[in-house]
N, C-alpha and C positions, 0 to 999 in steps of 0.2 A: 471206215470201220475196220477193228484188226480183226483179221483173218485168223491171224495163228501165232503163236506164240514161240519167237527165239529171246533164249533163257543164257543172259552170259554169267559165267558162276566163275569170280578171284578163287584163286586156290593159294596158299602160303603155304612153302615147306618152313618147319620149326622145329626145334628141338620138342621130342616124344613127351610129352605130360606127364609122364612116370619118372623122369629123367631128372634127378636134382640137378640145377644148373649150377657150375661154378664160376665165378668171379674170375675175368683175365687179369694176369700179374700185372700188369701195365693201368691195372682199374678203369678201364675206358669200355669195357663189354663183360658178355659172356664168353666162355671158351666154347667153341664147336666143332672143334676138331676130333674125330673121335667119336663123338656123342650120335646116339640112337634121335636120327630126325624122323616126321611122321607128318602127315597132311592135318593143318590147323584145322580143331575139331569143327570149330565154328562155321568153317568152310564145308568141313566134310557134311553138314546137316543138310548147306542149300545143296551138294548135289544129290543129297538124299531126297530130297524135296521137288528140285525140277523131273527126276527120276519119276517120284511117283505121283507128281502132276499131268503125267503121259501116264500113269499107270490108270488113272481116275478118269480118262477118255478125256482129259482136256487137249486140244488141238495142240500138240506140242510139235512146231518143224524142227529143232534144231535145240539142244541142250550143249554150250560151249565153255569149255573148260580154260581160263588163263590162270597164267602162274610166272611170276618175274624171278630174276636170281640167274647163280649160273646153271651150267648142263644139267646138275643134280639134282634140280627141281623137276626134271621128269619123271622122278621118281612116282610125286603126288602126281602130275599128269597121267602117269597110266593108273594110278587108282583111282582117278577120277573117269579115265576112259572104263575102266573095270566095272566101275558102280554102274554106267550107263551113257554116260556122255557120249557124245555123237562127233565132238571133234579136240583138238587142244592145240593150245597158241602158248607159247614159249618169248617172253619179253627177255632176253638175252642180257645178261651182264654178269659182271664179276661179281663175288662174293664182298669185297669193300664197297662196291658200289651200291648193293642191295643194305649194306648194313647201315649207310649214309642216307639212303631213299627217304625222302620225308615223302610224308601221307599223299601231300597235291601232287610231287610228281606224278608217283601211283597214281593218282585221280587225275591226273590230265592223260596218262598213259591208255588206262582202261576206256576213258570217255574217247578217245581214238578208235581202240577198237570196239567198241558199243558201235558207233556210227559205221565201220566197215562191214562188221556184220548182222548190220540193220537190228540190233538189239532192241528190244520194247520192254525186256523184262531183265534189271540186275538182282542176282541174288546173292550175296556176300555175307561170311560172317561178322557180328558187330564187331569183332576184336581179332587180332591176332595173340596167341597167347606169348609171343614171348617182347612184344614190343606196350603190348592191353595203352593203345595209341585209341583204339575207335573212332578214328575221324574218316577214314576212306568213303566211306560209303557215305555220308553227311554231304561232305566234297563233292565226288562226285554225282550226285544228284544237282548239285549246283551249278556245276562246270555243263549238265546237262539240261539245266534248267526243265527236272523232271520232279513230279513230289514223290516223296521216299515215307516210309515207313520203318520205324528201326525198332529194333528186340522184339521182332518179331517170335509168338510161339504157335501160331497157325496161320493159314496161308489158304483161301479159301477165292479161286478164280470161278466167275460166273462163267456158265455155258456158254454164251454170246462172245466172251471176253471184254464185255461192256465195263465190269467194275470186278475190280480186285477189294477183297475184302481180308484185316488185318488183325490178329490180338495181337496186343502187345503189352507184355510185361513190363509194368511200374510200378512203384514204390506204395504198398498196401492192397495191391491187387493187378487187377487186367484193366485194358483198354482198348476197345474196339474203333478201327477206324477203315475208313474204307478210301479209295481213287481212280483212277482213270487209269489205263496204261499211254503211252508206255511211264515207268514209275522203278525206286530203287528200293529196296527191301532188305533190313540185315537180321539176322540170326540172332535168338538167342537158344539158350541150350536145349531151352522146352520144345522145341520145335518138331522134334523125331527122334528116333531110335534108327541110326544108318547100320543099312545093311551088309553083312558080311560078302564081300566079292566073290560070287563061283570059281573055280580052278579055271573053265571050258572060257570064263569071261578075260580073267588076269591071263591067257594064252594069249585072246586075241589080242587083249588092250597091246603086248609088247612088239606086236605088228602093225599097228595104225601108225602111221605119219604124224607129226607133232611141226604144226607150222611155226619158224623162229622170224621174228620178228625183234627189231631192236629200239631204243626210245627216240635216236637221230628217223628211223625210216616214219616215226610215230609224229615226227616233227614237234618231241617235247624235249624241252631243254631240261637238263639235271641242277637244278639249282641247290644251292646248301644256305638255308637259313639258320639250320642250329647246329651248338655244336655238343656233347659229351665232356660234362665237366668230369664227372665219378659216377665209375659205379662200384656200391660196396653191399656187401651181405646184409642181411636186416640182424639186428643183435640178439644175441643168443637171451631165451625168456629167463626169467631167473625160475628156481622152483619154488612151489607154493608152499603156505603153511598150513597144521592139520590146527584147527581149534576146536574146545571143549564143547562150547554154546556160543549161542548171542552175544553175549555180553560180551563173552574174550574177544567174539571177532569184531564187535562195538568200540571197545578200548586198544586194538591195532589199528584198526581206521582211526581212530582220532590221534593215535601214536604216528601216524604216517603225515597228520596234515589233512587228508583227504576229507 
């Protein structure tokens, strides 16, 4: 029977959602140098969520915060320790090598430390906004041979911790589903409203320790299955026409083919 509930919650630094990205000269990426990054929203919801899963008296030991990339992904580590998190783990690498990371690495990386820090409960967003890949969390429930629940927009643990129960947003409405722990769970945006971090919180978060850990000590190899043919802008909309009635906008549709 689970006792109590350790919640690991992925965290992704991205370029800020407000931020138009642009196209690198080389057309192989975005440019980020420069650019306003921010803790992927999707992310930010589960730790709004394991937060106030302890808030609701659920037996909460441990809310763990990961995040891969290089140093400046401590950024979202301490506002993830700011919202509440209770510790954070740092997957060490270069910024080329975070930008190569296919999904399984990630998912053989986290499913490492799932099992170190006796994890029962993932909580992850479905996507990252600047890769919208959503396969991580799919993966890893497999690589953990746990059942998962994805688009997730509430999150509903029984007192016992016997069964986690799920809506999930799908095509024409919701869908309820319920499981066992331990189990992997991804975000979708319905999920919460996260909280603004106290000043007295973001002091202490920049005093907690941030354990680094690398993907050789994880004993995952980096493999590169795909590569980056182009990346290029989406094409400028044209502008629209203004018509009189029906009819005229009847006789451009048929002028157009359509």
């Amino acid at each position: 029977m689970t006792r109590s509930l350790r919640i690991l919650v992925p965290v992704k630094r991205v370029i800020d959602y407000a931020v138009k990205p642009r196209v690198r000269k080389d057309g192989k990426g975005i440019e980020k140098a420069g650019v306003k990054h921010s803790i992927n929203p999707f992310d930010q919801l589960c730790i709004e969520e394991a937060v106030r899963l302890r808030e609701r008296k659920v037996p909460v030991e441990a809310v763990v915060a990961v995040s891969a990339g290089p140093p400046k992904c401590h950024e979202v580590l301490r506002t993830a320790l700011a919202m509440g998190a209770d510790k954070a783990i740092h997957v060490d690498m270069s910024q080329e090598q975070l930008d190569a990371l296919e999904p399984l690495t990630l998912a053989h990386a986290l499913a490492g430390i799932a099992r170190e820090e006796k994890s029962n409960l993932v909580l992850l967003g479905k996507q990252a906004i600047d890769s919208d890949q959503g396969q991580t969390g799919q993966m890893l429930a497999g690589l953990l041979e746990w059942p998962q629940a994805t688009q997730a927009s509430c999150v509903e643990v029984a007192s016992d911790l016997e069964v986690v129960k799920i809506t999930r947003e799908v095509d024409g409405g919701a869908q309820t589903v319920e499981a066992s722990l331990p189990m992997v769970v991804t975000a979708d945006l319905r999920l919460n409203e996260p909280r603004y971090a106290a000043l007295p919180s973001i002091m202490k978060a920049k005093k907690k320790p941030i354990t680094r850990r690398t993907l050789e000590e994880l004993g995952v190899e980096d493999r590169r299955t795909m590569n980056v043919l182009e990346v290029k802008e989406p094409p400028t909309r044209q502008a629209g026409q203004k018509v009189a009635d029906v009819a005229e906008m009847v006789a451009k549709i048929k002028a157009l083919g359509v």
